[in-house]
C-alpha positions as CSV (number, residue, x, y, z in Angstrom):
1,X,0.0,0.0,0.0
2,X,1.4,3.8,-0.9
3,X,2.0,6.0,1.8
4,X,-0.8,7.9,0.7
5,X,-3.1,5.4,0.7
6,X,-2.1,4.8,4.4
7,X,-2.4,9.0,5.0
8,X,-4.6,10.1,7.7
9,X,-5.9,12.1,5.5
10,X,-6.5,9.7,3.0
11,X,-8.3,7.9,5.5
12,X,-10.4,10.7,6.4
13,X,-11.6,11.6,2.9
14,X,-12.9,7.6,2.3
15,X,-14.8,8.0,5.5
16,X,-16.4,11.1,5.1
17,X,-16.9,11.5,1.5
18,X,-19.4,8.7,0.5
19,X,-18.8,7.2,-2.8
20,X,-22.0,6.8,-5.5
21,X,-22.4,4.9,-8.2
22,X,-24.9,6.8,-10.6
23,X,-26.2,4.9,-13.6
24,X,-27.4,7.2,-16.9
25,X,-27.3,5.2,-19.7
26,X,-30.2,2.4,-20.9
27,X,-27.5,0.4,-20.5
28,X,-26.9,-1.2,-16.6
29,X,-23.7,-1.7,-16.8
30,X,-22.1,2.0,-17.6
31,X,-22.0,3.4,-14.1
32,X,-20.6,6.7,-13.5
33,X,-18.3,6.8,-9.7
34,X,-18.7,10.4,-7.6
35,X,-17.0,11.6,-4.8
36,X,-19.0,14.6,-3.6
37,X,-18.4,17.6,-1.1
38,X,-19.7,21.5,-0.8
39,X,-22.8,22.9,-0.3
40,X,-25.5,21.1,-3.3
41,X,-26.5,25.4,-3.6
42,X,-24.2,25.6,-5.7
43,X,-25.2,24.8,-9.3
44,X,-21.8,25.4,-10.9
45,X,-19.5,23.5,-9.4
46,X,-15.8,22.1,-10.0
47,X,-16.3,18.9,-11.6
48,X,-13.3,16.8,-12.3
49,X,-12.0,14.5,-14.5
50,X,-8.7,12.0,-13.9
51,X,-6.2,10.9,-16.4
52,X,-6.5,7.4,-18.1
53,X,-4.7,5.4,-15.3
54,X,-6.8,7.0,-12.4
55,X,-9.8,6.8,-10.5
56,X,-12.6,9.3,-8.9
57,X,-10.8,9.1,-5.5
58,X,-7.0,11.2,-7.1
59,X,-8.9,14.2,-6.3
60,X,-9.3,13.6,-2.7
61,X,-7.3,16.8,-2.0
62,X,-9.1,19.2,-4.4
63,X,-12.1,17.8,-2.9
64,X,-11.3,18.2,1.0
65,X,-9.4,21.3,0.6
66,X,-11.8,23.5,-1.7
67,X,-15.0,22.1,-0.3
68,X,-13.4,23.6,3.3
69,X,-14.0,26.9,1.6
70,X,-16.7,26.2,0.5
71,X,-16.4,25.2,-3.0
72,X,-18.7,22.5,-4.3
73,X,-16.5,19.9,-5.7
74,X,-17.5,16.4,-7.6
75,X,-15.1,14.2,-8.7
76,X,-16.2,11.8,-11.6
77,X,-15.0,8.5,-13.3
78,X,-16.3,7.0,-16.2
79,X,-18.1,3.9,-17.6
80,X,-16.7,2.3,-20.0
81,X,-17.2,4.4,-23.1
82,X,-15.3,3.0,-25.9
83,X,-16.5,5.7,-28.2
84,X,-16.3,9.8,-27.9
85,X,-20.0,10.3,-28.7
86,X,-20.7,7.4,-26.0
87,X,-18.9,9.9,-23.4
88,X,-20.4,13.5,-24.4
89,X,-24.1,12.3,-24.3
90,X,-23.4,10.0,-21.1
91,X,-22.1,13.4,-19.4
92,X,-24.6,15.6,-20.4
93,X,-27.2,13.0,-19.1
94,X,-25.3,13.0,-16.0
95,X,-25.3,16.5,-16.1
96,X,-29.0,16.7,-16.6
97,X,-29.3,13.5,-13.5
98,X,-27.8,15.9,-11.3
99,X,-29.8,19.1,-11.9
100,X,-26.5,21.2,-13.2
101,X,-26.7,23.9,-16.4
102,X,-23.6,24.1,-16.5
103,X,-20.2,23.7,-14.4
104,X,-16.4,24.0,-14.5
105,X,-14.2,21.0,-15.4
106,X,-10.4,20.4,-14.2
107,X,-9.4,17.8,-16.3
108,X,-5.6,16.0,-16.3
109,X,-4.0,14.4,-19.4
110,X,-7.2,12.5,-21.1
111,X,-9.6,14.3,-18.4
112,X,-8.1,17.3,-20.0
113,X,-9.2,16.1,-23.9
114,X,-12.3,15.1,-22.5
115,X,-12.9,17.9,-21.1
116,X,-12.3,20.0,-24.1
117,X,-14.4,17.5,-26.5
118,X,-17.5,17.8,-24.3
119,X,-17.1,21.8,-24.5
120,X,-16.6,21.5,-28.4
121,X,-20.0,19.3,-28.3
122,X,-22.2,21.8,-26.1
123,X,-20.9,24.8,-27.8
124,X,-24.1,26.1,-29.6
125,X,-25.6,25.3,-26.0
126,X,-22.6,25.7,-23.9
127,X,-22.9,23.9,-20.2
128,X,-19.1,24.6,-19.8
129,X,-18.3,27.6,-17.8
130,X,-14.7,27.2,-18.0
131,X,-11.4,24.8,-18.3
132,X,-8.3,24.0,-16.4
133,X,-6.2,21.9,-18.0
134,X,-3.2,19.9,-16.4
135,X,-0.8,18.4,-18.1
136,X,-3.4,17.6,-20.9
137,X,-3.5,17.3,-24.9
138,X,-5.8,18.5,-28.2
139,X,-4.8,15.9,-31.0
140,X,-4.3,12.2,-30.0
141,X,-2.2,11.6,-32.9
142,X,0.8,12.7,-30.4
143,X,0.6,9.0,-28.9
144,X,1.2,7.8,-32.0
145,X,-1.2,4.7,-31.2
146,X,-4.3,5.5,-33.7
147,X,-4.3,2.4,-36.1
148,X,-3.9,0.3,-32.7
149,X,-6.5,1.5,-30.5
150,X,-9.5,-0.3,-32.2
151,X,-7.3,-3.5,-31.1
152,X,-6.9,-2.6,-27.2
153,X,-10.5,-3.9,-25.9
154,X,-8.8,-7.5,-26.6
155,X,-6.0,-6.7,-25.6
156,X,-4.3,-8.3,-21.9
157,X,-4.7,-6.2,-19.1
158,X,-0.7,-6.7,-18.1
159,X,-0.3,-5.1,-21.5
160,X,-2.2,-2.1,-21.3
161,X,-0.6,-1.0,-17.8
162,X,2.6,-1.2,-19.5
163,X,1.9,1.0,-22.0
164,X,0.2,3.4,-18.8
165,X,2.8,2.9,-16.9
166,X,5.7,3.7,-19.6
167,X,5.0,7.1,-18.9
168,X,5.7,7.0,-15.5
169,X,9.0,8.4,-14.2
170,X,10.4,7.7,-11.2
171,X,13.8,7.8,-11.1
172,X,15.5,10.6,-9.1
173,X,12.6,12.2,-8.4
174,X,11.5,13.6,-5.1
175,X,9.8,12.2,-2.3
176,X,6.4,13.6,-3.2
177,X,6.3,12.6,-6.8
178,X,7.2,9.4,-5.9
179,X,4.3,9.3,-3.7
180,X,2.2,10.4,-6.5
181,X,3.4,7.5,-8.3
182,X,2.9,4.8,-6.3
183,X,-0.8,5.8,-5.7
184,X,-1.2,6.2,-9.0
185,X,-0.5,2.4,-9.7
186,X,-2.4,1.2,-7.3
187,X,-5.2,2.6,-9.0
188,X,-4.3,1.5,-12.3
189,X,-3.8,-1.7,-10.7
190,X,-7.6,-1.5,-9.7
191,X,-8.9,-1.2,-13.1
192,X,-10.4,-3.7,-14.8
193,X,-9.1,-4.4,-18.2
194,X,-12.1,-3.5,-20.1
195,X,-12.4,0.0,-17.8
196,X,-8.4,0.4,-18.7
197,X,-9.0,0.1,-22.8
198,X,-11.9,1.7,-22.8
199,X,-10.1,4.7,-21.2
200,X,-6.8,4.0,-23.6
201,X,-9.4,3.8,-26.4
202,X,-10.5,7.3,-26.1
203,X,-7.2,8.6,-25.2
204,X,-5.9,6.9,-28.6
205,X,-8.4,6.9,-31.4
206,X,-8.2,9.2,-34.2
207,X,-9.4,12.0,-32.8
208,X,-8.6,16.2,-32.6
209,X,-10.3,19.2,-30.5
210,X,-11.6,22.1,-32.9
211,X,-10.3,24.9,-30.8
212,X,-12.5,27.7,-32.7
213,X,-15.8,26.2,-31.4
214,X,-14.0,26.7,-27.6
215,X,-12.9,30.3,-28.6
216,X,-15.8,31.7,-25.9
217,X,-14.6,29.2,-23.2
218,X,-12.3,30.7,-20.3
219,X,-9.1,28.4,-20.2
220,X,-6.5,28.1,-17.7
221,X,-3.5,25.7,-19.0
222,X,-1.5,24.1,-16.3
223,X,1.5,22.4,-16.4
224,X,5.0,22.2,-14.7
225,X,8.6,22.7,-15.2
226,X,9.8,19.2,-14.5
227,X,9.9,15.9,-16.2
228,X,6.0,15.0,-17.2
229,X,4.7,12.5,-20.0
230,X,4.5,15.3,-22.6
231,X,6.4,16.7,-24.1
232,X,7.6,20.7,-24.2
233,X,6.4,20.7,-28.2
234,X,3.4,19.2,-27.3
235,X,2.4,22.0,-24.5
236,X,3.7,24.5,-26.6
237,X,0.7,23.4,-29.1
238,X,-1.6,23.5,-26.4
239,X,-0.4,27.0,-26.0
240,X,-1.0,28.0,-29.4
241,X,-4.5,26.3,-29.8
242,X,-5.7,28.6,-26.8
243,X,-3.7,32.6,-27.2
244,X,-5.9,33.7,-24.8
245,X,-5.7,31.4,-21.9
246,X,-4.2,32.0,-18.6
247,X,-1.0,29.7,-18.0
248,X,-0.7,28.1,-14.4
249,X,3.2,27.5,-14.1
250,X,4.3,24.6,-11.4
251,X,8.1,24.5,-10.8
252,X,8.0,20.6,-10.4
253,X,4.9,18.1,-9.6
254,X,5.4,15.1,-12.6
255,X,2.4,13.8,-14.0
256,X,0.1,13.9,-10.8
257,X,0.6,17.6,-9.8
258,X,-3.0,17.4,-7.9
259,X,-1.4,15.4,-5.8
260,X,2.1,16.2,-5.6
261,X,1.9,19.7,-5.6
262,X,-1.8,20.0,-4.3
263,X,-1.5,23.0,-2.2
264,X,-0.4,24.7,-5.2
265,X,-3.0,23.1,-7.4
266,X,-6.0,24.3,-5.2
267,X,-4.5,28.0,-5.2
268,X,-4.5,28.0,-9.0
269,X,-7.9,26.5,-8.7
270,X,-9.2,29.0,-6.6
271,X,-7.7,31.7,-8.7
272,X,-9.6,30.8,-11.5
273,X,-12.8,30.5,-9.9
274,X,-12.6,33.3,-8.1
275,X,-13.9,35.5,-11.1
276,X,-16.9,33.8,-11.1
277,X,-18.0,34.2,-7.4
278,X,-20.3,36.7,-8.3
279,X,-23.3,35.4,-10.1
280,X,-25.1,32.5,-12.2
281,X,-21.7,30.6,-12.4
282,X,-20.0,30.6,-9.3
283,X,-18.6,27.1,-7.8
284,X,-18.7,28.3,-3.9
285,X,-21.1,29.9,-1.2
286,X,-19.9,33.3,0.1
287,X,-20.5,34.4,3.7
288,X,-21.0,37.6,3.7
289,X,-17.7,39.0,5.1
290,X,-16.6,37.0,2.2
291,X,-18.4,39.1,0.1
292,X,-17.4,42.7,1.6
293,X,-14.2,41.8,1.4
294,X,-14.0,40.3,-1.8
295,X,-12.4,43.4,-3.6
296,X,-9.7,43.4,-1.1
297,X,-8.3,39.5,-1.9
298,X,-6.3,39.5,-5.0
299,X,-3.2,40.6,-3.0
300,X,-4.0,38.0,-0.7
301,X,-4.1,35.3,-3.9
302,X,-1.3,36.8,-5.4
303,X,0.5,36.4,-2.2
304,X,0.4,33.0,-2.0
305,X,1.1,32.2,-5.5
306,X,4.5,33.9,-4.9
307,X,4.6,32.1,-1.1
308,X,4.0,28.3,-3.0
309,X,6.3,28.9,-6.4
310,X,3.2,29.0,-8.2
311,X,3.3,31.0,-11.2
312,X,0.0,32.5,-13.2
313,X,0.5,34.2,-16.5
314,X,-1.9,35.7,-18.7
315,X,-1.8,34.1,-22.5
């Protein structure tokens, strides 16, 4: 077992935050997983998605942390959608199950693309607010694994974790990271080998974001300075598909930054959100001394940023 599967507060999250299973589709078997917390006022809240080796429960620290300030938080993981019209219609009916118009998404590597597809579906009705994107991607072709990827549902599950866990780096790294890692695997070791090509199916088929149909969406990239599964070309595309986004800047954090580097994270989280907690889209309930002295926080924010070697630039 990691040593942040053993964490007290690892511990506390599984027995406080209740897991459900939420079913959408005609079909039984394609059950959406939830992990929950912040006040259910809230009808935009931070919903998000995990890369293709994790599960609902990576983003047990956005989900304590930002719910204690009262942000409403639900992370997701998906059924086993094998195609990317499968996914978009089974989260808008998820979407619709749960009485939300529209909310934000933070979405890591494939979370990220899946994120971005399910904008670029609902954009002549949008129900995105806005998008952070970690560490994530617009064009599959960069995996280089498009002619294979109709092949990976028979595929052996031993098989698919190595090509998961190929991008994993863990030599030298620090303590943290390595945590990272090691929870990470046990998840993927958790998966099921039709939930693991499912997930490596969407994250490989031939398949691209049209960025112009996003042009009205509010984008923060994030990424970090260290050693991660993509490559510097590959967010310097990312980069050029969205001028106008803000960039979140980690100095180190790997692939799992959320829970690396989550204090950071959250910050850059909040940050973002924080434009929206006025109004029809905001992801929190304000007390009201919250609210009188909302013009006086972006010092505070900015503070931080600099206190945490966090870094947010305007595209």
């Amino acid at each position: 077992m990691s040593d942040i599967s053993k964490s007290q507060e690892y511990m506390s999250f599984r027995s406080t935050i209740p897991q459900r299973k939420v079913v959408v589709d005609d079909d039984n078997t394609k059950e959406w997983t939830l992990y929950e917390a912040g006040p259910k006022t809230v009808k935009s809240p931070l919903v998000c998605f995990p890369p293709a080796s994790g599960t609902a429960d990576v983003y047990f620290r956005q989900i304590l942390g930002l719910s204690a300030l009262g942000y409403r938080v639900i992370a997701v993981e998906y059924p086993m959608y094998w195609t990317m019209k499968e996914f978009v219609e089974g989260f808008r009916k998820l979407m619709d199950h749960l009485g939300l118009d529209k909310v934000h998404i933070f979405g890591a590597s494939l979370g990220g693309f899946l994120a971005q597809k399910f904008a670029e579906y609902t954009s002549r009705s949008p129900r995105v607010g806005s998008l952070v994107l970690c560490n994530s991607f617009y064009d599959t072709s960069i995996f280089q694994q498009t002619s294979s990827a109709p092949t990976f549902w028979m595929m052996p599950a031993v098989v698919l974790k190595k090509m998961v866990m190929g991008s994993f780096h863990k030599t030298e790294t620090e303590s943290h990271i390595a945590d990272s890692i090691d929870f990470m695997v046990e998840r993927l070791d958790s998966m099921s080998q039709q939930a693991l090509a499912s997930r490596l199916t969407l994250n490989c088929m031939n398949c691209y974001v049209e960025p112009q149909k996003l042009r009205d969406v509010d984008v923060t990239l994030m990424d970090v300075f260290d050693e991660c599964a993509l490559s510097l070309n590959v967010r310097e595309e990312m980069c050029k598909c969205y001028p106008e986004a803000k960039r979140a800047h980690l100095k180190s954090g790997g692939n799992f930054p959320y829970l690396s580097r989550s204090m950071e994270v959250n910050v850059f989280l909040q940050i973002h959100l924080r434009k929206y907690d006025i109004g029809s889209l905001r992801a929190r309930e304000l007390t009201e001394e919250e609210m009188a002295m909302l013009a006086d926080s972006d010092a505070a924010f900015s503070k931080k940023a600099v206190e945490t070697g966090a870094f947010l630039i305007k595209g």
